[in-house]
N, CA, C and O atoms as a Tripos MOL2 file, in Angstrom:
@<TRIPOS>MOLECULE
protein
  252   251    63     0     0
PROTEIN
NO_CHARGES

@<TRIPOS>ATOM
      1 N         -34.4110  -19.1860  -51.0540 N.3       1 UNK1
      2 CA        -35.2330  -19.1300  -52.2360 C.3       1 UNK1
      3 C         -35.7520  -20.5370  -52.5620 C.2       1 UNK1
      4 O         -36.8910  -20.6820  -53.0050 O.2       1 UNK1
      5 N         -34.8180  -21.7180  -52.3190 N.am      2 UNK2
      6 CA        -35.6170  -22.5920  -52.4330 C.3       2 UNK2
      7 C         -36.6040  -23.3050  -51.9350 C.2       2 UNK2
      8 O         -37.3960  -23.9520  -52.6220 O.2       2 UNK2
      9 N         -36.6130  -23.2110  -50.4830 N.am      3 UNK3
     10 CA        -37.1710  -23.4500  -49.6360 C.3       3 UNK3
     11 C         -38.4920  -22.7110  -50.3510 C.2       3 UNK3
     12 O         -39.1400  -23.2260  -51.2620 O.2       3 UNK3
     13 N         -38.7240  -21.5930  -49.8460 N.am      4 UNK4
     14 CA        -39.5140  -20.9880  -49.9400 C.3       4 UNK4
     15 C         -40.4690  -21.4250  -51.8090 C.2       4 UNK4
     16 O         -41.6530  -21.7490  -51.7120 O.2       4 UNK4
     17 N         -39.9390  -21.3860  -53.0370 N.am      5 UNK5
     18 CA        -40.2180  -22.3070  -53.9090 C.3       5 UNK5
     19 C         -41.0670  -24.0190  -53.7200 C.2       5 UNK5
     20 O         -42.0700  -24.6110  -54.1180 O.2       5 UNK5
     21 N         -40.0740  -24.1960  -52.9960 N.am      6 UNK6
     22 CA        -40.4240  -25.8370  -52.3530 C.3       6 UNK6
     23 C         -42.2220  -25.6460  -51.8760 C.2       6 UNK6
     24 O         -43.1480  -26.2030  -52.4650 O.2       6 UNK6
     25 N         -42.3320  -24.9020  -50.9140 N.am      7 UNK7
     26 CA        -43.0880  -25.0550  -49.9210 C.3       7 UNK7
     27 C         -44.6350  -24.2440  -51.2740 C.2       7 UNK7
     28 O         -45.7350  -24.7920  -51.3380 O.2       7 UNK7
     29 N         -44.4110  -23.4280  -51.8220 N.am      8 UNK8
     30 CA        -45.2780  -22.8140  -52.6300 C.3       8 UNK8
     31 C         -45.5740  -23.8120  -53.8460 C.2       8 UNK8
     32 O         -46.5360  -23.7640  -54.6140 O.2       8 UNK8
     33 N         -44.5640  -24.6860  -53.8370 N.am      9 UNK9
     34 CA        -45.3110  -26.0610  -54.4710 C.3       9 UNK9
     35 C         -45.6940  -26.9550  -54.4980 C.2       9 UNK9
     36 O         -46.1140  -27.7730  -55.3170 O.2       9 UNK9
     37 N         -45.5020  -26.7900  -53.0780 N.am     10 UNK10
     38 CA        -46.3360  -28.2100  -52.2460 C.3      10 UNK10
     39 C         -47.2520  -28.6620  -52.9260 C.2      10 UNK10
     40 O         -47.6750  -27.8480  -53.7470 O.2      10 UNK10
     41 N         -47.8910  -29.9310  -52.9300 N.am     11 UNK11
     42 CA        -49.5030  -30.2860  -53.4180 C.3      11 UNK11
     43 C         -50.4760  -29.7790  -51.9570 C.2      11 UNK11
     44 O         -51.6450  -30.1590  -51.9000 O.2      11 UNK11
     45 N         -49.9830  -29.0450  -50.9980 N.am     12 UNK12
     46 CA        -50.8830  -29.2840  -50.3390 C.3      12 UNK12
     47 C         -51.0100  -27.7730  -50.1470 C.2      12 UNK12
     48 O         -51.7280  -27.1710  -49.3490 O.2      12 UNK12
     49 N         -50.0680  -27.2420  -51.1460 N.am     13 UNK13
     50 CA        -50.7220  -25.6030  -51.3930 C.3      13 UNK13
     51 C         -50.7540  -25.3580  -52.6300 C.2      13 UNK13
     52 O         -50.6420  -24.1620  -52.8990 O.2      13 UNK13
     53 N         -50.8840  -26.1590  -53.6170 N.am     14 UNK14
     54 CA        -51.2740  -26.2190  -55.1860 C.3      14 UNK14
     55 C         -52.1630  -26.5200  -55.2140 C.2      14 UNK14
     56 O         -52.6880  -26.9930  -54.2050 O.2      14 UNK14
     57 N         -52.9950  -26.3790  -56.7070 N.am     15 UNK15
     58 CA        -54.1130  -26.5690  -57.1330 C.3      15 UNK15
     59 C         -53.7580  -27.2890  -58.3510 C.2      15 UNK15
     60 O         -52.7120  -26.8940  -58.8650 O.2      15 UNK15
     61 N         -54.4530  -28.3910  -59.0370 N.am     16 UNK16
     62 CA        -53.9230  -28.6790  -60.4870 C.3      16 UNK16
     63 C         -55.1350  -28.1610  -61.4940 C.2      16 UNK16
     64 O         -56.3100  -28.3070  -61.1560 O.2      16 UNK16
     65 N         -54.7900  -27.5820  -62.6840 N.am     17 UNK17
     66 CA        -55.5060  -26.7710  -63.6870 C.3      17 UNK17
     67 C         -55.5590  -28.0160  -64.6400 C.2      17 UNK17
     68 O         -54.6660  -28.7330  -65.0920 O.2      17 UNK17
     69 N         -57.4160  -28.0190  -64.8370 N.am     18 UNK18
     70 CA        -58.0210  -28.8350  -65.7740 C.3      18 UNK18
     71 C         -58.8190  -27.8530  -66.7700 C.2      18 UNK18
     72 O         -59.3940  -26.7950  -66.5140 O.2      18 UNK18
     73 N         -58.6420  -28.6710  -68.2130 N.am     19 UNK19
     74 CA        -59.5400  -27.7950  -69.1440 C.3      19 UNK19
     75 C         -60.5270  -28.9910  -69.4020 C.2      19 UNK19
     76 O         -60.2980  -30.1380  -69.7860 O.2      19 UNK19
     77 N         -61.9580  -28.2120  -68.9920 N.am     20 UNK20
     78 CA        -63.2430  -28.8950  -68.8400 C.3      20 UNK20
     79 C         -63.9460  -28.5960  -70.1850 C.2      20 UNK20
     80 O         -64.8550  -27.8350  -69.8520 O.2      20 UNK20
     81 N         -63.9920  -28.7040  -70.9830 N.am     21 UNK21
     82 CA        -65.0170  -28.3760  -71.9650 C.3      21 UNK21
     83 C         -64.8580  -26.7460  -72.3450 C.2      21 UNK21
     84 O         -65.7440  -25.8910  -72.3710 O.2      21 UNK21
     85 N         -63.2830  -26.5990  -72.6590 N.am     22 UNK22
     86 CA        -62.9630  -25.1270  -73.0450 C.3      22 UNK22
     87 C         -63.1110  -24.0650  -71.6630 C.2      22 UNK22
     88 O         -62.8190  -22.8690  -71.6300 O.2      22 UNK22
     89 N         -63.6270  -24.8640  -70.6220 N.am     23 UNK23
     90 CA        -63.4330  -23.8930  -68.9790 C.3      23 UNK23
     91 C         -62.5680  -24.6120  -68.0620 C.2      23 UNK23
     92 O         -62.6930  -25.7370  -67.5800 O.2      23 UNK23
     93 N         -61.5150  -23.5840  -67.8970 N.am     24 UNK24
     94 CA        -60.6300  -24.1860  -66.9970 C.3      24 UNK24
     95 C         -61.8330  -24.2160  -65.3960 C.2      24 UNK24
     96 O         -62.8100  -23.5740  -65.0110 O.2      24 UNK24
     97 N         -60.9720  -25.4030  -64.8860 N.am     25 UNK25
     98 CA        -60.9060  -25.9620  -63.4230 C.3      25 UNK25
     99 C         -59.9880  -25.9310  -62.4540 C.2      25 UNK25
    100 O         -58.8640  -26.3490  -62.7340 O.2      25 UNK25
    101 N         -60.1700  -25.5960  -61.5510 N.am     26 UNK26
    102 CA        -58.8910  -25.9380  -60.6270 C.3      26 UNK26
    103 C         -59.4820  -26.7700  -59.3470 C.2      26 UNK26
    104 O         -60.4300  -26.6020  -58.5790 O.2      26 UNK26
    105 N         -58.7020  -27.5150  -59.4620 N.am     27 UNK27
    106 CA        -58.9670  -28.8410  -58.4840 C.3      27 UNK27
    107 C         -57.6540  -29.3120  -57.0640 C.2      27 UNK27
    108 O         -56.4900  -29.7130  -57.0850 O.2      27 UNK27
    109 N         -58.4290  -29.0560  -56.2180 N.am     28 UNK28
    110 CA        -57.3570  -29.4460  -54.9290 C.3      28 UNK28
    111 C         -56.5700  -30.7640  -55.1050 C.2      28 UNK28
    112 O         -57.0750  -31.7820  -55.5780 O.2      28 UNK28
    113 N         -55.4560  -30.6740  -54.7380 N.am     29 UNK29
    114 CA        -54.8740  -31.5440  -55.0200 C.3      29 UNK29
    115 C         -54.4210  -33.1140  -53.6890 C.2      29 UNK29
    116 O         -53.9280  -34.2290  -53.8640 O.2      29 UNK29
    117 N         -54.9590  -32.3130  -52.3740 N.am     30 UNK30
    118 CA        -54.8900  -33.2040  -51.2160 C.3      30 UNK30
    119 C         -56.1410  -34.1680  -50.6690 C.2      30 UNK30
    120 O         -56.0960  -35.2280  -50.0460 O.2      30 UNK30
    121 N         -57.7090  -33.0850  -51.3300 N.am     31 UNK31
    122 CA        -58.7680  -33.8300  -50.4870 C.3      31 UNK31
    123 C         -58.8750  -34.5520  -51.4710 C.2      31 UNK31
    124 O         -58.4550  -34.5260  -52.6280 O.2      31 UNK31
    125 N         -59.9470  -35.6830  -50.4320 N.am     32 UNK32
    126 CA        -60.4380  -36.7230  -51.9190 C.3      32 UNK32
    127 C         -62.0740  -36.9750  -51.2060 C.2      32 UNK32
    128 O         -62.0330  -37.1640  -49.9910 O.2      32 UNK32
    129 N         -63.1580  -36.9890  -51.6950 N.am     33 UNK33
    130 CA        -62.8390  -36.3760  -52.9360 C.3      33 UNK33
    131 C         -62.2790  -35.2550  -53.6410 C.2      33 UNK33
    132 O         -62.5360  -34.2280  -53.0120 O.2      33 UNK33
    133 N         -61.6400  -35.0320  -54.6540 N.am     34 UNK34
    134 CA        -60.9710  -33.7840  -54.6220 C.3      34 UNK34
    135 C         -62.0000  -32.7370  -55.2230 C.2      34 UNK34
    136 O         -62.7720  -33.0070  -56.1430 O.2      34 UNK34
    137 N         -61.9040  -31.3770  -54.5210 N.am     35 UNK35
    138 CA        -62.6300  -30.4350  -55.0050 C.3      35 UNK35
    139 C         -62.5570  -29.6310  -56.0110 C.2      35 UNK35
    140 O         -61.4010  -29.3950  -56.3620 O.2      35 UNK35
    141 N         -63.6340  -28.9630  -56.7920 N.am     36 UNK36
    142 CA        -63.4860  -28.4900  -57.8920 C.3      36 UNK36
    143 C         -63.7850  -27.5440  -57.6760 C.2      36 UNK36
    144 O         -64.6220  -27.5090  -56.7740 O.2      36 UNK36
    145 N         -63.3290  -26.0030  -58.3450 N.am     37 UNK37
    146 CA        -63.4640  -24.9020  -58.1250 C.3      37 UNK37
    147 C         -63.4830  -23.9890  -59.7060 C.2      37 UNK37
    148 O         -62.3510  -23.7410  -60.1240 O.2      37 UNK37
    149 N         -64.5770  -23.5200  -60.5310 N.am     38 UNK38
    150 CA        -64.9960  -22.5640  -61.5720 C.3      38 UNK38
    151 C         -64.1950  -21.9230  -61.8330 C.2      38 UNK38
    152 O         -63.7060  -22.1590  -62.9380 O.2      38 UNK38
    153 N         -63.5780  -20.7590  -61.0280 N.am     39 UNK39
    154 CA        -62.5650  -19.4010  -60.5650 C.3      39 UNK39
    155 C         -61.2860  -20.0640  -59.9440 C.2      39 UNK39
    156 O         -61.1910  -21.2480  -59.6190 O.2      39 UNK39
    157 N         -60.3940  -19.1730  -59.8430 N.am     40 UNK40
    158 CA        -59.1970  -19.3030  -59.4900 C.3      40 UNK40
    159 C         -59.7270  -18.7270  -57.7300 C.2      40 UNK40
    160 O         -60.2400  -17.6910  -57.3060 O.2      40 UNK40
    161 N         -59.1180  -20.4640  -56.8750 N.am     41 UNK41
    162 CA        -59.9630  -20.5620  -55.3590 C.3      41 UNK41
    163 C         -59.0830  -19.2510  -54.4070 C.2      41 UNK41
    164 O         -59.4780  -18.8300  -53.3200 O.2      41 UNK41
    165 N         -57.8120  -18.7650  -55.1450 N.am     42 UNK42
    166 CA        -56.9460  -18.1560  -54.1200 C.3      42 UNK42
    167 C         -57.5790  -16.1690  -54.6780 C.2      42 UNK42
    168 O         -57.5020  -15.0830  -54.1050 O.2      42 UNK42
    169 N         -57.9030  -16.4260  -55.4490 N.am     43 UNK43
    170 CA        -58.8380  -14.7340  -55.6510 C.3      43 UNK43
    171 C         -59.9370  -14.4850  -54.7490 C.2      43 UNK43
    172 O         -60.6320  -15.2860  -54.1250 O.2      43 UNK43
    173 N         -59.9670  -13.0940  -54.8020 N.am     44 UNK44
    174 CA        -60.9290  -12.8540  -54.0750 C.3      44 UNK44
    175 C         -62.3410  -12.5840  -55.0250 C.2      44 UNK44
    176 O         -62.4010  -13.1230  -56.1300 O.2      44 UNK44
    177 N         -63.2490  -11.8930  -54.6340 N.am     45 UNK45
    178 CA        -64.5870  -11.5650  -55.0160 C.3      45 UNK45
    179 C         -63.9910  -10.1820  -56.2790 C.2      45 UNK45
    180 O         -64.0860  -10.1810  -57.5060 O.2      45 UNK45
    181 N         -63.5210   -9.3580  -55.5410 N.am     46 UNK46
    182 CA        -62.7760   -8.3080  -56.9180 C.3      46 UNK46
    183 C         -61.7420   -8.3480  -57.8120 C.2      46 UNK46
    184 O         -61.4940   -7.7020  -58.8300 O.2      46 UNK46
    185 N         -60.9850   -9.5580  -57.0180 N.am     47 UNK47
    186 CA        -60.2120   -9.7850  -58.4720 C.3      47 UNK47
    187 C         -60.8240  -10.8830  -59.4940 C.2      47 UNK47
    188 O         -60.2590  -11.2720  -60.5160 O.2      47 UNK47
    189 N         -61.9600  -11.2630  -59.0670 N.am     48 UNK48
    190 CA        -62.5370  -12.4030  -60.0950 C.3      48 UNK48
    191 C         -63.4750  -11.5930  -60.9370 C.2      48 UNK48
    192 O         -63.6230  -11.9150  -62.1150 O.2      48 UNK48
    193 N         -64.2270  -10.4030  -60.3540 N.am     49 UNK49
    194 CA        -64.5630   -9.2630  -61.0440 C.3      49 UNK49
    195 C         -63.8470   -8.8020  -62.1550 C.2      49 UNK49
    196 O         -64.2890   -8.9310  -63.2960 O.2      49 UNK49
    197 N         -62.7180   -8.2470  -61.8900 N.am     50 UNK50
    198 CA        -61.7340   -7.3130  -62.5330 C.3      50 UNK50
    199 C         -61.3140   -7.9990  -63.8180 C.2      50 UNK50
    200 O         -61.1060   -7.3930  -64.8700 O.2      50 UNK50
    201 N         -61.1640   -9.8000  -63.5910 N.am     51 UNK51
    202 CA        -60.7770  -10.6830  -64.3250 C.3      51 UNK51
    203 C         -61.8100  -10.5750  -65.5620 C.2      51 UNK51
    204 O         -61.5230  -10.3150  -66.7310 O.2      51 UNK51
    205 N         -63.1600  -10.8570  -64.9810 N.am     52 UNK52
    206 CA        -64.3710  -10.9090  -66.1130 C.3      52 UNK52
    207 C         -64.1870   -9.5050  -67.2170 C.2      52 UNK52
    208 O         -64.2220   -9.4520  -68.4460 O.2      52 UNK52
    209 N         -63.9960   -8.5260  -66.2560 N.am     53 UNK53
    210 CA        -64.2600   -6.9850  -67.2230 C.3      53 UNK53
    211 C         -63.0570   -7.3070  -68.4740 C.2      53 UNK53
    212 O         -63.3000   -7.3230  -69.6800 O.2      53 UNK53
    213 N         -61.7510   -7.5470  -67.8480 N.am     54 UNK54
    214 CA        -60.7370   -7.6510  -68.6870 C.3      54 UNK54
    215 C         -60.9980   -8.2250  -69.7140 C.2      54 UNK54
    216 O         -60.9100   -7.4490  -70.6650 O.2      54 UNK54
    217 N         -61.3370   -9.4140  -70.0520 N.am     55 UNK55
    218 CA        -62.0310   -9.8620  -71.0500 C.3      55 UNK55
    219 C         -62.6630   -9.2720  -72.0490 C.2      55 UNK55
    220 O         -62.6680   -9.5680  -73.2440 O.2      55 UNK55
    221 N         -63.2450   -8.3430  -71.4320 N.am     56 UNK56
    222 CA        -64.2240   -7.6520  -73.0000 C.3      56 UNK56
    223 C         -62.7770   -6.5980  -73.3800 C.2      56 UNK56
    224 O         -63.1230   -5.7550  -74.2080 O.2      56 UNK56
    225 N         -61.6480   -6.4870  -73.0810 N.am     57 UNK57
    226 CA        -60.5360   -6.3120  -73.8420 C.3      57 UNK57
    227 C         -60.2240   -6.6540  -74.6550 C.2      57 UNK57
    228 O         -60.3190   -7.8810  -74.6280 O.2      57 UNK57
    229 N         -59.6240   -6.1210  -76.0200 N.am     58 UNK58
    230 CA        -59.3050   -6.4330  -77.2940 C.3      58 UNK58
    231 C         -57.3260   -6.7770  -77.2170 C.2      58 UNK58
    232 O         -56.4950   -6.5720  -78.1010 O.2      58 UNK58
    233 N         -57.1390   -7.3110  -75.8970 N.am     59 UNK59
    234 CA        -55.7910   -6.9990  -75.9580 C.3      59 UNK59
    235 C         -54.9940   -8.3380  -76.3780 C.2      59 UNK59
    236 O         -53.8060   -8.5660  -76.1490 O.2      59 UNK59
    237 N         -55.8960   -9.1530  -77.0320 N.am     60 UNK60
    238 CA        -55.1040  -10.1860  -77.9170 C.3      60 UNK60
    239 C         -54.4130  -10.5070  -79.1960 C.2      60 UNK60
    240 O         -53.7030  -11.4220  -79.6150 O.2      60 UNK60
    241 N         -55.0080   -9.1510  -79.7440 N.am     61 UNK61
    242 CA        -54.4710   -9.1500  -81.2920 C.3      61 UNK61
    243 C         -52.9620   -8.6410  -81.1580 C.2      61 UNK61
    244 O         -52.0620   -9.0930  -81.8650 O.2      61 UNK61
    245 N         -52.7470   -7.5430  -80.0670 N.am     62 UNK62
    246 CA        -51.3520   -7.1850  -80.1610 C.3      62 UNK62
    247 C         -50.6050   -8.5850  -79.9070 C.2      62 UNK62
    248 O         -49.6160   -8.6360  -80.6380 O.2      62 UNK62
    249 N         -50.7450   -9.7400  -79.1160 N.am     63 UNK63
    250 CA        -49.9020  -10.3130  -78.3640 C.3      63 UNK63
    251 C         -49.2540  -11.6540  -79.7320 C.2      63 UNK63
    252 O         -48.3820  -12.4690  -79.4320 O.2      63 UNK63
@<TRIPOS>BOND
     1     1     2 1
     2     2     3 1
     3     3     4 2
     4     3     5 am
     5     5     6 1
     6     6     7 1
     7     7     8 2
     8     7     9 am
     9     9    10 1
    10    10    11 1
    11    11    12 2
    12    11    13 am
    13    13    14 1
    14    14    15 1
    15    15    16 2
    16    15    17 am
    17    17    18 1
    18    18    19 1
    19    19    20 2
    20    19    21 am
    21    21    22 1
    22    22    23 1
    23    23    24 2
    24    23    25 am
    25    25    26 1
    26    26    27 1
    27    27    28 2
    28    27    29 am
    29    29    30 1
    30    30    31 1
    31    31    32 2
    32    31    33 am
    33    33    34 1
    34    34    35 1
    35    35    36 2
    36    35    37 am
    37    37    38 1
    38    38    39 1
    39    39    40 2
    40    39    41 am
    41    41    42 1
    42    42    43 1
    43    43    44 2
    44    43    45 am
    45    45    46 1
    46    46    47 1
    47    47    48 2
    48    47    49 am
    49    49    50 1
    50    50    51 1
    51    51    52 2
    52    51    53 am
    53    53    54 1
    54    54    55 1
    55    55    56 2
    56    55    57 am
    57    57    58 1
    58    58    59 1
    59    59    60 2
    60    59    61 am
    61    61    62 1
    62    62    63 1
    63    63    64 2
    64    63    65 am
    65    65    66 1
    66    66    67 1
    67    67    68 2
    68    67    69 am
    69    69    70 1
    70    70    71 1
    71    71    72 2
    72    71    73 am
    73    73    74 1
    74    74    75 1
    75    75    76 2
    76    75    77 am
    77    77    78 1
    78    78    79 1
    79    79    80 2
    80    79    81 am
    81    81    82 1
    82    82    83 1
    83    83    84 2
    84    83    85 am
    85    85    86 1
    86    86    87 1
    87    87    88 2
    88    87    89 am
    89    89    90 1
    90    90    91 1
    91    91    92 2
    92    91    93 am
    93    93    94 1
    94    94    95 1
    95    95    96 2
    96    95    97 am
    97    97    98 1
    98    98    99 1
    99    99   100 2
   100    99   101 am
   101   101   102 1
   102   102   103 1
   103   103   104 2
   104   103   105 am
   105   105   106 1
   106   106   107 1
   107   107   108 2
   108   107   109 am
   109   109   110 1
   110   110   111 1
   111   111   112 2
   112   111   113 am
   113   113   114 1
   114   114   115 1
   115   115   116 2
   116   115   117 am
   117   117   118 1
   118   118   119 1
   119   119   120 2
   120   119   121 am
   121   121   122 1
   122   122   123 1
   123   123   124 2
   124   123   125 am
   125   125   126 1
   126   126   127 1
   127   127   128 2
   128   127   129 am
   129   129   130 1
   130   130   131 1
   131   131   132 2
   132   131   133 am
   133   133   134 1
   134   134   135 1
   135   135   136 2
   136   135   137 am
   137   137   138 1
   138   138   139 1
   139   139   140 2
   140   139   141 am
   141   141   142 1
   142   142   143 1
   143   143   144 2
   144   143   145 am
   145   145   146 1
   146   146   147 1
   147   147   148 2
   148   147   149 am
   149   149   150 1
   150   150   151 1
   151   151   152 2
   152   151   153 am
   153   153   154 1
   154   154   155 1
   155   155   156 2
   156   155   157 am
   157   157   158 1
   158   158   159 1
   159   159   160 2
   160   159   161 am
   161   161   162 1
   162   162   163 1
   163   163   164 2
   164   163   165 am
   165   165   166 1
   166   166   167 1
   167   167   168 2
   168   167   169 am
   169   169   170 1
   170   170   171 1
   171   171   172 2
   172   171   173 am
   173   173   174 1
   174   174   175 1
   175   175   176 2
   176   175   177 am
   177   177   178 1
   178   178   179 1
   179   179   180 2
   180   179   181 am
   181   181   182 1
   182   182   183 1
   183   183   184 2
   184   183   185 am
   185   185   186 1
   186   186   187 1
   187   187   188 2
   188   187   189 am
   189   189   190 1
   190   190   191 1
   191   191   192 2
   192   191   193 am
   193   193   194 1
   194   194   195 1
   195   195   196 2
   196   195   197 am
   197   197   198 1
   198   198   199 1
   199   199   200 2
   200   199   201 am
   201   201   202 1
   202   202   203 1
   203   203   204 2
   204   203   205 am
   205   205   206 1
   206   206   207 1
   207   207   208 2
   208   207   209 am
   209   209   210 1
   210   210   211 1
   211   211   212 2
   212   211   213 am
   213   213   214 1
   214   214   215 1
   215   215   216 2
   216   215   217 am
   217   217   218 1
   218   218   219 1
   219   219   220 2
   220   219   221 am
   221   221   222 1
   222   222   223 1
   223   223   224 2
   224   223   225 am
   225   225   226 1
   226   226   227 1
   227   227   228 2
   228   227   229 am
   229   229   230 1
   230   230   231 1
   231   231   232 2
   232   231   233 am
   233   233   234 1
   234   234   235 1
   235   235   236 2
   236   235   237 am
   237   237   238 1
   238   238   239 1
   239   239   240 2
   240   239   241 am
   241   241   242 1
   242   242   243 1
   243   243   244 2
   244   243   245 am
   245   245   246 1
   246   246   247 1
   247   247   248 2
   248   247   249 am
   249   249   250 1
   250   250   251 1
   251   251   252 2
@<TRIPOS>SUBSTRUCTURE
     1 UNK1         2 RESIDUE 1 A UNK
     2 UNK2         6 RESIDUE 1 A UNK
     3 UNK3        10 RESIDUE 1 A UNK
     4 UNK4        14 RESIDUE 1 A UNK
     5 UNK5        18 RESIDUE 1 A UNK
     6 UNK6        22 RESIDUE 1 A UNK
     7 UNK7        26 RESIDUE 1 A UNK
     8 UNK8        30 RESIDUE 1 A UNK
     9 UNK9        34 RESIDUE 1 A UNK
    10 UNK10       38 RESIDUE 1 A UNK
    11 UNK11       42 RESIDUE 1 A UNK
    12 UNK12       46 RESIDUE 1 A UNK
    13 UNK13       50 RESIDUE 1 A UNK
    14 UNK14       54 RESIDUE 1 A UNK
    15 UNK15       58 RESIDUE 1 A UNK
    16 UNK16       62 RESIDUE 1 A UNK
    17 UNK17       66 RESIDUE 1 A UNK
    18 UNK18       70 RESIDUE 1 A UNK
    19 UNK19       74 RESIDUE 1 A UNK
    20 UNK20       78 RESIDUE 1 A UNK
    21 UNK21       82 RESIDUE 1 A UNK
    22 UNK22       86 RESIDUE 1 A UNK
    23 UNK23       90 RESIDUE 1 A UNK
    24 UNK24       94 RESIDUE 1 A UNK
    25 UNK25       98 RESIDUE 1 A UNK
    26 UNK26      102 RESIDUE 1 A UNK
    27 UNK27      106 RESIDUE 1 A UNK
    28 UNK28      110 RESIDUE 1 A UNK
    29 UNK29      114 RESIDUE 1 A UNK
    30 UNK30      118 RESIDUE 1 A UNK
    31 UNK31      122 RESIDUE 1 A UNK
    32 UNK32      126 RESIDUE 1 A UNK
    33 UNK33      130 RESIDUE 1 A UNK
    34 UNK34      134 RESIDUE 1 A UNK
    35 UNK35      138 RESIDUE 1 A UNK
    36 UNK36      142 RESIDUE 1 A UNK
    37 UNK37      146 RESIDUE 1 A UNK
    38 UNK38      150 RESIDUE 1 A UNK
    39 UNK39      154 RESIDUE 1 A UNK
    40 UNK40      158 RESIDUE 1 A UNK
    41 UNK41      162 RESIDUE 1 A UNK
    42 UNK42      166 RESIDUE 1 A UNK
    43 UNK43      170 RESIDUE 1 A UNK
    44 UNK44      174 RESIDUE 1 A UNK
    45 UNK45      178 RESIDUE 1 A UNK
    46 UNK46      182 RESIDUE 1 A UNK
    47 UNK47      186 RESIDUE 1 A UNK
    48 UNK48      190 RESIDUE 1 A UNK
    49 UNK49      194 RESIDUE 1 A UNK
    50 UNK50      198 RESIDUE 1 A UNK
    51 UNK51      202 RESIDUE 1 A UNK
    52 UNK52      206 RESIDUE 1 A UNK
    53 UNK53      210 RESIDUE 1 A UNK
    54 UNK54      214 RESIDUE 1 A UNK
    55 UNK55      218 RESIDUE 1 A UNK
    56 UNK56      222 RESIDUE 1 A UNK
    57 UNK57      226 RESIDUE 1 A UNK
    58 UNK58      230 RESIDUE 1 A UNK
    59 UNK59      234 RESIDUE 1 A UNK
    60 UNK60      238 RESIDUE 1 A UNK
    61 UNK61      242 RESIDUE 1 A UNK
    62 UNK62      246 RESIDUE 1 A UNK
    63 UNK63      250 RESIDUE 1 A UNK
């Protein structure tokens, strides 16, 4: 378990999360220059979809 932990936190399989002007970023953490990415880079095309719809959800007032 740790191993496996270890290695999933590598910087060179992490991303570090920036808040840009109220929009998160996620930025590689090995290249340099380092790259910037809008969306979360490890989703695909339908879960970045699925992500947007969720949103027009009202499911914050319960939380």
């Amino acid at each position: 378990m740790r191993a496996l932990f270890l290695h999933s936190t590598a910087s060179d399989t992490s991303y570090r999360v920036l808040l840009d002007n109220g929009a998160l970023r996620w930025s590689g953490a090995t290249e340099q220059p380092a790259k910037v990415w809008a969306h979360d880079p490890e989703s695909g095309f339908w879960r970045h979809k699925l992500v947007c719809v969720m949103r027009w959800l009202p499911i914050e007032s319960p939380l």
